[in-house]
GUVEX-622407 format. One record per residue: residue in one letter; y, z, x of N, C-alpha, C in turn. Coordinates in steps of 0.2 Angstrom, whole numbers, padded with zeros to 4 digits, always signed. Atoms other than C-alpha are relative to their C-alpha. Layout:
<recs>
AYZXYZXYZX;...
</recs>
This chain:
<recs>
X-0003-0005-0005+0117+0185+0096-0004+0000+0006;X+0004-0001-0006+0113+0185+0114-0001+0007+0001;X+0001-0007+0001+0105+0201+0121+0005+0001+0006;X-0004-0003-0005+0113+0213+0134-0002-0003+0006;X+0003+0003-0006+0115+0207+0150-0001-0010-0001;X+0000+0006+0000+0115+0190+0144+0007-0005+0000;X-0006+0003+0002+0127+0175+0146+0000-0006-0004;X+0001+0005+0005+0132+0160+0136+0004-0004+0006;X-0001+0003-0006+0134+0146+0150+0002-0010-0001;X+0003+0007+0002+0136+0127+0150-0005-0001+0004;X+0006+0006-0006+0124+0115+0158+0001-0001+0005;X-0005+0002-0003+0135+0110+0167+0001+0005+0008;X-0001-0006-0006+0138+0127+0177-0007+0002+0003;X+0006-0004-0003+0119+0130+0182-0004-0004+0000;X+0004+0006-0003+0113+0113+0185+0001-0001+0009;X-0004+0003-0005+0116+0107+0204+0000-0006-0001;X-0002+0006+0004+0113+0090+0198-0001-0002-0005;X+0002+0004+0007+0111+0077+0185-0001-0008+0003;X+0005+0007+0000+0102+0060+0190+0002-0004-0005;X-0001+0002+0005+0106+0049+0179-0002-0011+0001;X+0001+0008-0003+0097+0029+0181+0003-0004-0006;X+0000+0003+0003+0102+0023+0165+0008-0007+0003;X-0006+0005+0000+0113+0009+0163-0002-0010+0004;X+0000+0008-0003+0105-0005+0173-0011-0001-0001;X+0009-0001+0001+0082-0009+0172-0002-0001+0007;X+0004-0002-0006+0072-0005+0186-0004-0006+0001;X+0003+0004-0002+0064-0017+0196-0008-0001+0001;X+0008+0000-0001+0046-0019+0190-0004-0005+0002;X+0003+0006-0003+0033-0028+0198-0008+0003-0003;X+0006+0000+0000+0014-0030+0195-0004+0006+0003;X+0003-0006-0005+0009-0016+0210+0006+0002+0004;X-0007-0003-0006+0020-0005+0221+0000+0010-0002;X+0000-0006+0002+0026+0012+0215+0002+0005-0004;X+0001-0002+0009+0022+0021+0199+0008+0004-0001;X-0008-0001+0002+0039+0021+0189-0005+0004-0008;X+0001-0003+0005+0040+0034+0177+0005-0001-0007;X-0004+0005+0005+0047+0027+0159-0001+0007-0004;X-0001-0005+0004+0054+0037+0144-0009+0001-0005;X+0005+0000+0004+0035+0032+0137-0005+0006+0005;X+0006-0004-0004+0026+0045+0151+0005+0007-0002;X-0003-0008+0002+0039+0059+0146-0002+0003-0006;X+0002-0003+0006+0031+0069+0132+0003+0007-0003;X-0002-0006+0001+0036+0084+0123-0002+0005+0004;X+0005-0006-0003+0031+0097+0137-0003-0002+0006;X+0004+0003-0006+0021+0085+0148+0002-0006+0002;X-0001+0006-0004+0020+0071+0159-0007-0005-0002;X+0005+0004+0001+0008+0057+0151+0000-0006+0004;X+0000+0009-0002+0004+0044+0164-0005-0006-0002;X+0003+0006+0003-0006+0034+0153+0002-0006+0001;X-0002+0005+0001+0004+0022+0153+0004-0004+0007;X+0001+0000-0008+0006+0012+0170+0005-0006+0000;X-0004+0007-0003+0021+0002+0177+0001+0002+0006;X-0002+0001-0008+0028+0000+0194+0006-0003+0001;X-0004+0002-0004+0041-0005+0204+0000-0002+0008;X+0003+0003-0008+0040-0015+0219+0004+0004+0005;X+0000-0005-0004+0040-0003+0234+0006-0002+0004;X-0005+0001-0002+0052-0013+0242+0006+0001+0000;X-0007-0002+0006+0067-0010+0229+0000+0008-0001;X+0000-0007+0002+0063+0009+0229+0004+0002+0002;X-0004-0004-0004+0074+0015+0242+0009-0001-0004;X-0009+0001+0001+0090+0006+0234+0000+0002-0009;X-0001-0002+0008+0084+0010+0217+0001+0008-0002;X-0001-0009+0002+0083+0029+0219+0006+0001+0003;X-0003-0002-0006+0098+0029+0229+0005+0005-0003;X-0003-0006+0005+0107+0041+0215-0003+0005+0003;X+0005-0005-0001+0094+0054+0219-0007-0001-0001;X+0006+0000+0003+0076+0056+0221-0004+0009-0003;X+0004-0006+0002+0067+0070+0209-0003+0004+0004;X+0004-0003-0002+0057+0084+0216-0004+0006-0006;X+0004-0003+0004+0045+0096+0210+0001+0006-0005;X-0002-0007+0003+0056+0109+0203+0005-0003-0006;X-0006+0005+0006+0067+0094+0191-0003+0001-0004;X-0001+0000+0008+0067+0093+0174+0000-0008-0002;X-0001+0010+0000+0064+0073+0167+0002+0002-0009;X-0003-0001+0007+0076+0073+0149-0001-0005-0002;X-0004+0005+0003+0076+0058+0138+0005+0001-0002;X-0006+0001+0003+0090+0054+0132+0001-0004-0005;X+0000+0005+0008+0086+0041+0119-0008-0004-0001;X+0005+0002+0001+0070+0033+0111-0007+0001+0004;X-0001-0002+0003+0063+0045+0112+0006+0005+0002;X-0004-0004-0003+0077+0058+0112-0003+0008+0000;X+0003-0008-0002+0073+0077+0119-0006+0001+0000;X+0006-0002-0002+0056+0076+0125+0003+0002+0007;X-0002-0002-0009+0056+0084+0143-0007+0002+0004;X+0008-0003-0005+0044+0089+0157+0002+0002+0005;X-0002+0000-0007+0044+0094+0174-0004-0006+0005;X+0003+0004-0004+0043+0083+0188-0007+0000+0002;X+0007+0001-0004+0025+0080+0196+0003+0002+0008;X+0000-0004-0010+0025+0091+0214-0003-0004+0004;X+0004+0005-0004+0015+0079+0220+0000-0007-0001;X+0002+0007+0001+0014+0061+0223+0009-0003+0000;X-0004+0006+0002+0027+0045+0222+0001-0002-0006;X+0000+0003+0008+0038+0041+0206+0005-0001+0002;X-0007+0006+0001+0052+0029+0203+0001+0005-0006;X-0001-0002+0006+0062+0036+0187+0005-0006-0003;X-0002+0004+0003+0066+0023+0173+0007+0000-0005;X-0006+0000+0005+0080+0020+0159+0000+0005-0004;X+0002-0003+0006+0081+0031+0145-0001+0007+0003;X+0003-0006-0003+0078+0047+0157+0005+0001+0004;X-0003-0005-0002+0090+0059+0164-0004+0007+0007;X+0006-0006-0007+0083+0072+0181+0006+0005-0002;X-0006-0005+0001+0091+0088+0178-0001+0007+0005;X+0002-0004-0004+0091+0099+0194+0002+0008+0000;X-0001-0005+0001+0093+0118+0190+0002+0004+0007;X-0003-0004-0006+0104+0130+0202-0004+0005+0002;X+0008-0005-0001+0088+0142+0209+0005+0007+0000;X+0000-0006+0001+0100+0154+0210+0004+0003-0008;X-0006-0001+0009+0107+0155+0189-0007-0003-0001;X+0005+0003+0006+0092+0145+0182-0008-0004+0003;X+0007+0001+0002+0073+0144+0180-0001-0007+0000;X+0002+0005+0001+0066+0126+0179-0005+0001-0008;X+0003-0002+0003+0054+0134+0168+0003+0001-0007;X-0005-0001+0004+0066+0142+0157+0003-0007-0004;X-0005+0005+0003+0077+0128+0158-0004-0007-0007;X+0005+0004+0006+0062+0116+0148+0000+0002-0007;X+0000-0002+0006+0058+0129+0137+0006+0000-0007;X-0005+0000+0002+0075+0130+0131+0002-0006-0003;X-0002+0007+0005+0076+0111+0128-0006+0000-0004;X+0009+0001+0005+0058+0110+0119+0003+0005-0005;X+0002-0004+0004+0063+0125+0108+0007-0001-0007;X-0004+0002+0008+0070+0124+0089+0008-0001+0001;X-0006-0001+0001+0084+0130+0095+0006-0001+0004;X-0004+0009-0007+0090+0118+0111-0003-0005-0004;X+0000+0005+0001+0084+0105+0102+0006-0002-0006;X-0004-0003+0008+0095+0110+0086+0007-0003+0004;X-0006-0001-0003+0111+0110+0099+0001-0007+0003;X+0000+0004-0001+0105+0094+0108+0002-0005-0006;X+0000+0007+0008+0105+0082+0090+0007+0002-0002;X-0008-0001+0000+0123+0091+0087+0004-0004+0005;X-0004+0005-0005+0128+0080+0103-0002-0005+0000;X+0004+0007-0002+0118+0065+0101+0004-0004-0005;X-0002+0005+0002+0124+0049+0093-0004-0004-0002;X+0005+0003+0000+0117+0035+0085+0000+0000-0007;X+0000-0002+0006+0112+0031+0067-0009-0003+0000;X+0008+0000+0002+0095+0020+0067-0004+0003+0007;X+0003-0004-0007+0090+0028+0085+0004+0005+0003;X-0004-0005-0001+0099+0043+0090+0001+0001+0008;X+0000+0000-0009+0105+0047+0110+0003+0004+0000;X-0007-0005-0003+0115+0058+0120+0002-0002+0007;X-0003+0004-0007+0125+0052+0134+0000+0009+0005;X+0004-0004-0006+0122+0063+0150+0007+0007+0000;X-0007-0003+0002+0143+0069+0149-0001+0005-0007;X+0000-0004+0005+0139+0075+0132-0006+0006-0001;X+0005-0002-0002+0122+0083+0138+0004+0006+0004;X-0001-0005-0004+0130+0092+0151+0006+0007-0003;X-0003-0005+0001+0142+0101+0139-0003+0007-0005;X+0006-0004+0004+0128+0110+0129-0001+0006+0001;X-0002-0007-0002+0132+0129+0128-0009+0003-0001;X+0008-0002+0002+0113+0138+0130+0002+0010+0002;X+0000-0005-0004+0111+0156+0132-0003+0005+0005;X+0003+0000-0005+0106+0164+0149-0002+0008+0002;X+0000-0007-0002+0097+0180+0153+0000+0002+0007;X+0000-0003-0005+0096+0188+0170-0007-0005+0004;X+0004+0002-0004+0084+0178+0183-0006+0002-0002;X+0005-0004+0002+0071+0190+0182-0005+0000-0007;X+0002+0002+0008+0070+0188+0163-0001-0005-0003;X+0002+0006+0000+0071+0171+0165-0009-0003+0000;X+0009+0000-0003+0052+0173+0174-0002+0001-0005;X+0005-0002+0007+0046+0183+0163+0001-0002-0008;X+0000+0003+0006+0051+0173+0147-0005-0006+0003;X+0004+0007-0004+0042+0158+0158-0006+0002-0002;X+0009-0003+0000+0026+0170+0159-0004-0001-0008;X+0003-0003+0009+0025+0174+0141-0003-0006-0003;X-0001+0006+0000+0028+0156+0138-0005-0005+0001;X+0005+0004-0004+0016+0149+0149-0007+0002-0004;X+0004+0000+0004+0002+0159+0141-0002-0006-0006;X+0001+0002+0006+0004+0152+0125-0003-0008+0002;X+0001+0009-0001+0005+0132+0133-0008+0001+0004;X+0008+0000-0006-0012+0137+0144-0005-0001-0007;X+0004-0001+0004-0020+0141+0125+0000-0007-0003;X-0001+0006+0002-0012+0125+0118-0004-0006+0003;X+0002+0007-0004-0018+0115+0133-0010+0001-0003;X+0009-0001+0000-0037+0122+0131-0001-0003-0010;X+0003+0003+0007-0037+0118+0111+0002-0009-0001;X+0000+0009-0003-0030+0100+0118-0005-0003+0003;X+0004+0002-0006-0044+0098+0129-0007+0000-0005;X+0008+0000+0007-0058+0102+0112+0002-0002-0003;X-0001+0006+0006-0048+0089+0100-0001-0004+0006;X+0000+0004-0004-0049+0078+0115-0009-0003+0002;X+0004+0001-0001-0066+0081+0118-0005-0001-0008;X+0002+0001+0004-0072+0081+0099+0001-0007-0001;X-0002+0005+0003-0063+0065+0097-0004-0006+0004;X+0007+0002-0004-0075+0058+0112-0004-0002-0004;X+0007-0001+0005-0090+0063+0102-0001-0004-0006;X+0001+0005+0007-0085+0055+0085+0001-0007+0004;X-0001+0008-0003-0080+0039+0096-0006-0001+0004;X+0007+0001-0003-0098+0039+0104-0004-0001-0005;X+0006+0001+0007-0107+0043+0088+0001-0006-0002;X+0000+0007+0003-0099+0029+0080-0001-0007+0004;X+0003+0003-0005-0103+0018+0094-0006-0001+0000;X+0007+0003-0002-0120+0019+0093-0004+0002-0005;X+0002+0001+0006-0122+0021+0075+0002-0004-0006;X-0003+0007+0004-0110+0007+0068+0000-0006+0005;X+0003+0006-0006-0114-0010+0074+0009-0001+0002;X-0007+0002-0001-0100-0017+0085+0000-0005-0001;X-0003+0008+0002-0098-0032+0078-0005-0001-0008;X+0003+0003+0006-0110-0043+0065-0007+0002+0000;X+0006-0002-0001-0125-0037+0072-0005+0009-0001;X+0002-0007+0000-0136-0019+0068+0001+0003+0008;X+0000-0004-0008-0133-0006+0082-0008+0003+0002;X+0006+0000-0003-0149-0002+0095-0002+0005-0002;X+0004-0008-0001-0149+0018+0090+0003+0001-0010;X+0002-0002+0006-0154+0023+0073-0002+0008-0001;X+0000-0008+0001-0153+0040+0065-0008+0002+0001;X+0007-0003+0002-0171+0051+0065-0002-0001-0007;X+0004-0001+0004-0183+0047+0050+0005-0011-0001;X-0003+0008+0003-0174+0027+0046-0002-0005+0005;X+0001+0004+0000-0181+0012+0049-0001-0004-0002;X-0003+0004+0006-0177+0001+0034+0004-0006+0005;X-0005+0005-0003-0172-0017+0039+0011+0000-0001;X-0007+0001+0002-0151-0020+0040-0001-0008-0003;X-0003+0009+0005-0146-0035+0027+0005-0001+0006;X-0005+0003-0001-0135-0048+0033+0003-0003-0004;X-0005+0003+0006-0121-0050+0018+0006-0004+0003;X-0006+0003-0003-0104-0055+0019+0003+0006-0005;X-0004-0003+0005-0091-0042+0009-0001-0002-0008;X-0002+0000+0008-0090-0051-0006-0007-0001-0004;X+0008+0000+0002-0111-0049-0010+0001+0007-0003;X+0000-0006+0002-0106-0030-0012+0008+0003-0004;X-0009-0002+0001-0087-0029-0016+0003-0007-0006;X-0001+0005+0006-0078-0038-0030+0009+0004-0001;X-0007+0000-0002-0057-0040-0029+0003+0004-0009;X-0001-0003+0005-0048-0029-0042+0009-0002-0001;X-0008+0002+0000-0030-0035-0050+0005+0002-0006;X-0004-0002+0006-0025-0023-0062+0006+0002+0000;X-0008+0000-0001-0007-0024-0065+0001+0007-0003;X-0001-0008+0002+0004-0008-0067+0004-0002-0005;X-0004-0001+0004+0016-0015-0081+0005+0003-0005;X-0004-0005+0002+0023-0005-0092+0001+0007+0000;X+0003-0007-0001+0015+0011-0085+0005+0001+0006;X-0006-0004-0003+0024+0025-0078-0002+0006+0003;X+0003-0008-0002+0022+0039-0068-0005-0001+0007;X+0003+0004-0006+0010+0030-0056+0005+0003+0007;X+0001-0002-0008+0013+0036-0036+0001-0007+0003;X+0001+0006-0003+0016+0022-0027-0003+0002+0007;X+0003+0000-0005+0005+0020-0011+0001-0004+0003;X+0000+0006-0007+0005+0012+0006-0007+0001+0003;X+0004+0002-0004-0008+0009+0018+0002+0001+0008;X-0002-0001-0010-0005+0017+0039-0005-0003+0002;X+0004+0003-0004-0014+0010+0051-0005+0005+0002;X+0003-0007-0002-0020+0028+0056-0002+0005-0004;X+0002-0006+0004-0019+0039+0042-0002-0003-0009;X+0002+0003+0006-0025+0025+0027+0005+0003-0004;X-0007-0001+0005-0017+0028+0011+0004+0005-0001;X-0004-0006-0002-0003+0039+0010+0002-0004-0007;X-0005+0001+0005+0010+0042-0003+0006-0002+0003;X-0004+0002-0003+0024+0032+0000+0006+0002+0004;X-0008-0003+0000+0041+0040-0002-0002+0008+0005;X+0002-0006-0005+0033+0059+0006-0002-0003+0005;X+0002+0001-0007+0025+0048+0020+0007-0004+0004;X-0005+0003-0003+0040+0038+0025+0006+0005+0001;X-0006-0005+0000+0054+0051+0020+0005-0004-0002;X-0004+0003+0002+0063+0038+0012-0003-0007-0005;X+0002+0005+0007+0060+0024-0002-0001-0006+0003;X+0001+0006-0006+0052+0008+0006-0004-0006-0006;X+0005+0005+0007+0048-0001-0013+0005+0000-0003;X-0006+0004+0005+0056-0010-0025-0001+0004-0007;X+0000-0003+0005+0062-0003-0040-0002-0004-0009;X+0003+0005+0006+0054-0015-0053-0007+0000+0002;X+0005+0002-0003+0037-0012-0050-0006-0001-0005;X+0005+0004+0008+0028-0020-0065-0005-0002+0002;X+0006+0004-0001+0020-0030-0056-0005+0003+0007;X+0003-0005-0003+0013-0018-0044-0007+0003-0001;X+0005+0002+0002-0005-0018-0043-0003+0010+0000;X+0005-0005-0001-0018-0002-0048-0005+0000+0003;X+0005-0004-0005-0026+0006-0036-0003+0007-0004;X+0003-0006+0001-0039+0019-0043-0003+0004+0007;X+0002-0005-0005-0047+0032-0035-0008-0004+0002;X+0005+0004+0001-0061+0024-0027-0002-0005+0004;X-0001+0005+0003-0056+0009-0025+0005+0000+0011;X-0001+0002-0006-0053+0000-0006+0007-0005-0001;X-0003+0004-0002-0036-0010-0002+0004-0001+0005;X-0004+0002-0009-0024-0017+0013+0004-0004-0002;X-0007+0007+0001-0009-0029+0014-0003-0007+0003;X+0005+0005+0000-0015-0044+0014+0006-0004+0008;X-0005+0004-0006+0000-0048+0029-0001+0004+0006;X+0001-0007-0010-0007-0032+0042-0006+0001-0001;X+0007-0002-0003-0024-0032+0040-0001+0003+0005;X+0006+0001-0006-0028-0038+0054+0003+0007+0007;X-0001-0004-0004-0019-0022+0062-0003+0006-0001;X+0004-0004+0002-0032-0012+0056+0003+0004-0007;X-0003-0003+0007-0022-0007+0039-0003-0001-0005;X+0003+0000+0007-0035-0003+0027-0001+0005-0003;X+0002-0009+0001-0038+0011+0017-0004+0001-0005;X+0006-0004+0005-0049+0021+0005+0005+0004-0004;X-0002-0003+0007-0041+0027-0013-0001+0006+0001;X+0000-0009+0004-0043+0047-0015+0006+0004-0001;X-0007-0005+0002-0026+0053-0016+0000+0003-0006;X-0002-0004+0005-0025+0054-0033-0005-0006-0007;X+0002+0003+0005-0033+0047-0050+0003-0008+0000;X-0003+0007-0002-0022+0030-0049+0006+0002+0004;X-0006+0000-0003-0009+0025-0040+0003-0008+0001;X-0003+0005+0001+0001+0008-0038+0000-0001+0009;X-0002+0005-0007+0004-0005-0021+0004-0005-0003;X-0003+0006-0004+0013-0019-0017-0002-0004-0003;X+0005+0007+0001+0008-0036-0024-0002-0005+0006;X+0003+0002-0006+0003-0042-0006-0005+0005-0001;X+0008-0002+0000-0010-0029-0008-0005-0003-0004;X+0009+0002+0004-0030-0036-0010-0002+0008-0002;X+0004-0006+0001-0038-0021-0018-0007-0002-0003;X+0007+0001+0005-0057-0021-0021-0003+0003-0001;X+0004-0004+0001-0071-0011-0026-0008-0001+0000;X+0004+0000-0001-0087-0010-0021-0007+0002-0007;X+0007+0002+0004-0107-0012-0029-0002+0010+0002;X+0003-0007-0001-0118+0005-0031-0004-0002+0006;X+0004+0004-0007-0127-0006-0014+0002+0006+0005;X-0005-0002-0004-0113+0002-0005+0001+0008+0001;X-0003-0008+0000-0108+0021+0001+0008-0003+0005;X-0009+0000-0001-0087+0021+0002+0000+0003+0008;X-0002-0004-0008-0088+0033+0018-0003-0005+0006;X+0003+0006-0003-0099+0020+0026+0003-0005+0003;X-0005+0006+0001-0088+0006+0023+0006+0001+0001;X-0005-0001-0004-0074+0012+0028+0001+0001+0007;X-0001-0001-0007-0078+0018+0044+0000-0006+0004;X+0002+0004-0005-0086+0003+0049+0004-0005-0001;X-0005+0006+0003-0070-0008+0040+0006+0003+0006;X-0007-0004-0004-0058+0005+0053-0001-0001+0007;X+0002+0001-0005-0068-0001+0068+0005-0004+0006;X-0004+0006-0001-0060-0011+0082-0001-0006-0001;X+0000+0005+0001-0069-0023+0081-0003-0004-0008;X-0004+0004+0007-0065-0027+0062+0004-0002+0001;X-0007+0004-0002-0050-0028+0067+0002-0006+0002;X+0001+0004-0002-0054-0041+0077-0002-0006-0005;X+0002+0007+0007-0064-0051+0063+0006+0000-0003;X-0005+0004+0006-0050-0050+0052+0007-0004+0003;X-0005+0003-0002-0038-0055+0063-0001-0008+0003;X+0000+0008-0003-0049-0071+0070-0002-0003-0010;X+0001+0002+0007-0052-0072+0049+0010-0002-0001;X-0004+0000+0003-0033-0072+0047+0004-0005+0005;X-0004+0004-0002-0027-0085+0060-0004-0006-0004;X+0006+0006+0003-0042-0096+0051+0002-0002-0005;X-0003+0001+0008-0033-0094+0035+0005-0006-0003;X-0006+0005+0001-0026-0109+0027+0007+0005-0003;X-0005-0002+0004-0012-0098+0021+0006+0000+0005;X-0006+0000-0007+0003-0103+0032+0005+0007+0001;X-0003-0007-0002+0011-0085+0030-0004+0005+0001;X+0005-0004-0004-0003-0077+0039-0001+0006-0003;X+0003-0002+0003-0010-0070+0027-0005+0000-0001;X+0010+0002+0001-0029-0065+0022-0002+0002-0007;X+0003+0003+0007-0033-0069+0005-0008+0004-0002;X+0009-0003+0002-0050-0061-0005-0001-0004+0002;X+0006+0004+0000-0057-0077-0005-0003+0001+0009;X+0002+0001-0006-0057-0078+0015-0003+0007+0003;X+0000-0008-0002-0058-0057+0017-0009+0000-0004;X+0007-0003+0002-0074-0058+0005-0005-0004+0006;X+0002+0005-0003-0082-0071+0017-0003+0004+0004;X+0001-0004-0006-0083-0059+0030-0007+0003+0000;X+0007-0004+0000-0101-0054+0038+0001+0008+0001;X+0001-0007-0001-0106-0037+0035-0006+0001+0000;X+0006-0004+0001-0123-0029+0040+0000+0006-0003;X+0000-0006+0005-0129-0016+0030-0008+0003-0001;X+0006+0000-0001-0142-0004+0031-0002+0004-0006;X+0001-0003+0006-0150+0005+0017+0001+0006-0001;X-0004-0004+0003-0141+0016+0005+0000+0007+0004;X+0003-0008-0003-0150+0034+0012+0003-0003+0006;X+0000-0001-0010-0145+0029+0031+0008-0004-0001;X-0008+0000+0002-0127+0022+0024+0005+0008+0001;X-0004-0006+0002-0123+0040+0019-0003+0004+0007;X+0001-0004-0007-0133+0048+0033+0006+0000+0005;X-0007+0005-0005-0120+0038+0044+0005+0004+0002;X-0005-0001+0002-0107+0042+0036+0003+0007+0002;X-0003-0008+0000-0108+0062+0035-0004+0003+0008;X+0002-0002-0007-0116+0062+0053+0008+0000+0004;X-0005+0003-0003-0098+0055+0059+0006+0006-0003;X-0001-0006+0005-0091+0067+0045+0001+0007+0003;X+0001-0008-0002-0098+0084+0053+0004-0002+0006;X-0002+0002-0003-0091+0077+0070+0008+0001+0000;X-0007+0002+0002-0074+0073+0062+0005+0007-0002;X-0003-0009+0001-0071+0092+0054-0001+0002+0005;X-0001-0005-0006-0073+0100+0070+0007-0003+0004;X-0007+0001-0001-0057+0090+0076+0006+0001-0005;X-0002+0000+0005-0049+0091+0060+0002+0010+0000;X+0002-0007-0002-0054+0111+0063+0006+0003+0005;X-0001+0000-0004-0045+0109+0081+0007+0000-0001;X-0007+0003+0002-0030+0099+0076+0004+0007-0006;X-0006-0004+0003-0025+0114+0063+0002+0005+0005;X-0004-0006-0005-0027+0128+0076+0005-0004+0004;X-0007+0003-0007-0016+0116+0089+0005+0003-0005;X-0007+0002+0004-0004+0115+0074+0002+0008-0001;X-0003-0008+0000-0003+0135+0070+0001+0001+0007;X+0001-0002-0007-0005+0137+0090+0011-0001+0001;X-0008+0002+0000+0014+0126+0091+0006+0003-0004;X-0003-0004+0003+0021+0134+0076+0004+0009+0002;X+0000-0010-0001+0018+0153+0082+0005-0003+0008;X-0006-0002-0010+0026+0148+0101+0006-0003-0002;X-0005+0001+0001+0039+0139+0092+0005+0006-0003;X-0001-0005+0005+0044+0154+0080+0003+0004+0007;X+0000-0006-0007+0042+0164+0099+0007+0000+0003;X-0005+0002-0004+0053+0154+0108+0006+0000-0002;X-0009-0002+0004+0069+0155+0095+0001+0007+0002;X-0001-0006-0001+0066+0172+0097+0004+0002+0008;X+0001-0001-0007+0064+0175+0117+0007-0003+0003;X-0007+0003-0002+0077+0161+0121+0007+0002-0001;X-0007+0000+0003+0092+0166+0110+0002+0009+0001;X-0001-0005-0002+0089+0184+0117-0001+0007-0008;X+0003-0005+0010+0083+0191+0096-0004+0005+0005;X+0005-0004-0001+0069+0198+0106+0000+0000+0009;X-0002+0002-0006+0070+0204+0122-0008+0002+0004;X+0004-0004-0002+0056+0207+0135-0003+0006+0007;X-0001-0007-0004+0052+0222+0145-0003-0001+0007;X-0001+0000-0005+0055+0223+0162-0001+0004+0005;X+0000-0006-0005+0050+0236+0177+0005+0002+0002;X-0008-0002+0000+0062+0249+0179+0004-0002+0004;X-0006+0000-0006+0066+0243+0196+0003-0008-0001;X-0003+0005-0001+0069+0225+0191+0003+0002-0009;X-0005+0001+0005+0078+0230+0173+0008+0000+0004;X-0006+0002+0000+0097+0227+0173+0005+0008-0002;
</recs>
């Protein structure tokens, strides 16, 4: 229920425009000026990590719909759908496909407002009720603009923005220490795992111990116990980012066959990866659960008491493992580009003694819980301003106003 004093409005009536490029691809060129693509629009922000252009020349006939200012609103509209930002106040920007500009009426609506209101549970809930699509979901610009939202008074519009902003200022600083912890673990391991085959220059305090030069299969030993007639087994995957997961809760849907006899055990323990993505860093570490099941493209093996598992992993998650496995996996006679134990035990691995293995490890370890620390409060931080913002938005809750600007 909206609060007093509030309306329920379309889009439509307190936009002045709607921008819309989609429909035809922007004219990108090597250098010129920075085109903004549905990959820089983020939930909330503007990420220009990612760097294209459009030749300078083509600029004038490609904006010629409208060019964005500082007060616009950038919507995708599909892949992804309903992230939003505000425009950058500053600088030159082309706007690409998949992105809608949505210019708010200064005198009916906020820019601020109007963000919040696409970012919250409860504009995005009304957006995906008009979107389309079944393996990628969209919303045409027409069906965007009939989107009923509800609208409090100017005034209350700010002050919902103010309250609002707080929160994102808190979000942004607990952004800026996962940001900066994840630095620190990316240096640590930099100059305490070798980058490549060779021992690295900086060693922990008190170690000194030569590094061996093995290969994997000096310490590791290929495991192929089948799941047969057993039941109950988990079936697992392997992420690129987040190692083994459980299949079915990590996908959200069923990505295995339902005959899986021959389905290999994984214990607890116990290292494996697809023998066809390796080389995309796809390898993980067992500890989910006591056993669990994989793929028969899974190599799974297990390592010597020579070896410390957090050790071994870190430095098998490196880039430039990735690297070896992937010039080990065009090497590979297996014409299905595949990497085989035989060729995967092969691999040089240095290795330094057990005590400065685990050092390593838990040095990387303390580093890694402080992000880990970071990443729950972000996640409570977004939770609580989400929960806010259904509230504040939809008029549940309303906020106090000085007498001379109440209603």
């Amino acid at each position: 229920m909206n609060g007093e004093n509030w309306k329920t409005v379309r889009l439509s009536t307190v936009l002045e425009k709607i921008i819309d490029y989609r429909g035809k691809a922007p004219p990108k060129a090597e250098d010129g000026i920075r085109l903004i693509t549905a990959r820089n629009v983020r939930f909330g922000y503007l990420d220009l990590s990612h760097v294209e252009f459009i030749d300078e020349a083509k600029y004038e006939t490609w904006m010629n719909r409208g060019r964005p200012c500082g007060t616009d609103v950038l919507f995708t509209t599909e892949a992804p759908l309903a992230n939003a930002c505000i425009y950058p106040a500053d600088g030159k920007f082309a706007v690409g496909q998949r992105i809608i500009t949505l210019r708010p009426d200064p005198k009916k609506l906020d820019s601020n407002y109007l963000l919040n209101f696409l970012l919250s549970p409860f504009g995005q809930g009304l957006i995906d009720k008009r979107s389309s699509g079944t393996t990628a979901k969209g919303i045409k610009s027409k069906e965007f603009a009939k989107i009923e939202m509800p609208l409090p008074p100017l005034n209350e519009q700010w002050k919902v923005g103010t309250i609002l902003a707080t929160w994102d200022r808190a979000i942004e600083t607990v952004g800026a220490l996962i940001a900066n912890a994840r630095a620190q673990k990316q240096a640590l391991m930099q100059q305490l795992l070798p980058q490549g085959t060779t021992p690295p220059k900086k060693r922990l305090l008190g170690f000194s111990g030569e590094w061996r030069k093995i290969h994997i299969g000096d310490v590791a030993k290929e495991v192929s116990e089948r799941a047969g007639e057993k039941t109950g087994y988990p079936v697992l995957s392997c992420s690129k980012y987040d190692g083994m997961v459980e299949s079915l809760s990590y996908f959200k849907k069923k990505v295995y066959s339902d005959d899986t006899s021959n389905y290999k055990v994984m214990r607890r323990g116990t290292f494996g990866f697809p023998s066809n993505h390796v080389e995309e860093g796809s390898i993980g570490y067992q500890d989910l659960c006591d056993a669990g099941i994989v793929s028969p493209i899974y190599c799974v093996f297990a390592t010597s008491k020579e070896v410390d598992d957090g050790f071994l992993y870190k430095l098998l998650k490196t880039d430039r493992y990735r690297q070896i496995f992937a010039a080990a996996t065009n090497a590979s006679v297996d014409r299905r580009g595949s990497l085989r134990w035989k060729e995967f035990s092969r691999i040089p691995l240095p290795l330094p003694p057990l005590e400065e293995q685990r050092a390593i490890s838990e040095a990387v370890d303390a580093v890694a819980a402080t992000e880990t620390a970071y990443q729950a409060q972000l996640t409570a931080l977004r939770q609580e301003k989400a929960a806010l913002m259904q509230q504040l938005l939809t008029g549940k809750r309303r906020v106090k106003l000085p007498e001379n600007e109440a209603a």
